[in-house]
C-alpha positions as CSV (number, residue, x, y, z in Angstrom):
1,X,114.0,104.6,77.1
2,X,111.9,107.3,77.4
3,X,110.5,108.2,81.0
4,X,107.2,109.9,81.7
5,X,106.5,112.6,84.1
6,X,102.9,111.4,85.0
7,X,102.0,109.1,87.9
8,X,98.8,107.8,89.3
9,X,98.4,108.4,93.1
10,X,99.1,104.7,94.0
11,X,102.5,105.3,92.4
12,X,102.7,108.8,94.6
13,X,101.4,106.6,97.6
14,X,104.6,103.7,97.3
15,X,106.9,106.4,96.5
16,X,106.2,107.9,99.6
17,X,106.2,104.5,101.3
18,X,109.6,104.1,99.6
19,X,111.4,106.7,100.4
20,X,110.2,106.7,104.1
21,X,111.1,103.0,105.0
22,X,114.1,103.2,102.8
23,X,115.3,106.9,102.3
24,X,114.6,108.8,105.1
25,X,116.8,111.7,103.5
26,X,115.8,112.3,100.7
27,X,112.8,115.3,100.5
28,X,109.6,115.9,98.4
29,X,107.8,119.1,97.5
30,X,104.2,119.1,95.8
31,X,101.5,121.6,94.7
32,X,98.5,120.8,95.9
33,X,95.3,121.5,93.7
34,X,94.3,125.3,93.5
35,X,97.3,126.1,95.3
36,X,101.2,127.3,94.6
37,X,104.1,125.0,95.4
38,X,105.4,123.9,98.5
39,X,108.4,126.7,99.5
40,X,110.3,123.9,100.6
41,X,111.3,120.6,100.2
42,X,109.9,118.4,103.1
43,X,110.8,115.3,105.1
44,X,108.7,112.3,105.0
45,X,107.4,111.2,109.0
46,X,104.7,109.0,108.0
47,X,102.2,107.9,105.3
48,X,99.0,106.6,106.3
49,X,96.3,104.9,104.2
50,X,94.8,108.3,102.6
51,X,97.5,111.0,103.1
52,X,101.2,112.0,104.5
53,X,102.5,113.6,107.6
54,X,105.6,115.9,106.6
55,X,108.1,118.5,108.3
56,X,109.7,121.0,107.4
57,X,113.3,121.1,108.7
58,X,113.9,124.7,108.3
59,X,111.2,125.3,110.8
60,X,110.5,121.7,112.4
61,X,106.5,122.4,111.9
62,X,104.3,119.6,110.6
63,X,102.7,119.7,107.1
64,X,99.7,117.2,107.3
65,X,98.6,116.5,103.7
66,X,95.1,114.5,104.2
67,X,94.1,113.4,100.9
68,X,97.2,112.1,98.4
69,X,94.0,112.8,95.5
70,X,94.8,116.3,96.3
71,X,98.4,116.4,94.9
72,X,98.5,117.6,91.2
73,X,102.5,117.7,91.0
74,X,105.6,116.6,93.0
75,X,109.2,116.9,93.5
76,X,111.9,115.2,95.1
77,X,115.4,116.3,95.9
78,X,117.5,113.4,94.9
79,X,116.9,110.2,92.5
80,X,115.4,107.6,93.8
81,X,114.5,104.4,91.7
82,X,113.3,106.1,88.4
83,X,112.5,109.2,89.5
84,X,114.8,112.3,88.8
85,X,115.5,115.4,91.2
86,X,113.8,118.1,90.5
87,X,111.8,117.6,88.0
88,X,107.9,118.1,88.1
89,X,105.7,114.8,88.1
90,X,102.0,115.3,87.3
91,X,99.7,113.3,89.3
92,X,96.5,111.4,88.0
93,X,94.4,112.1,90.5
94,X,90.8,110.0,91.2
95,X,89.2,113.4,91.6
96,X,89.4,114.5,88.1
């Protein structure tokens, strides 16, 4: 079967629900649009209805992504359900 590396950001969205309510250890990094990559993975605190409230556990500071429509690539750290650690998921985004 072969897999594809693009999601939507309601896939993104319950992902992130997913791995918060279920994996709480496993970590995501994106790149945001216009911008580089994340240095670091981050762990999931909470996803709201538009965005996601990270930290970064080598500093314990908050990243506070606001708009999910903003994300143009993630990774994650482990697998989880049919996603692969890292590798680079494009994200559809309602913007473009």
């Amino acid at each position: 079967m072969e897999q594809s590396n693009h999601v939507d950001v309601l896939q993104l969205r319950a992902l992130l629900h997913d791995l918060h309510a279920h994996r709480n250890d496993i970590m995501i990094r994106f790149r945001t649009l216009g911008s580089l990559w994340q240095p670091s993975f981050l762990r999931i605190n909470k996803v709201t209805d538009s965005g996601v409230i990270l930290a970064d556990p080598q500093n314990d500071k908050p990243v506070i992504l606001s708009n999910l429509d903003f994300v143009v690539q993630f990774e994650i750290d482990t697998a989880f359900k049919q996603f692969q650690p890292n590798n680079h998921y494009d994200v559809k985004s309602n913007l473009l």
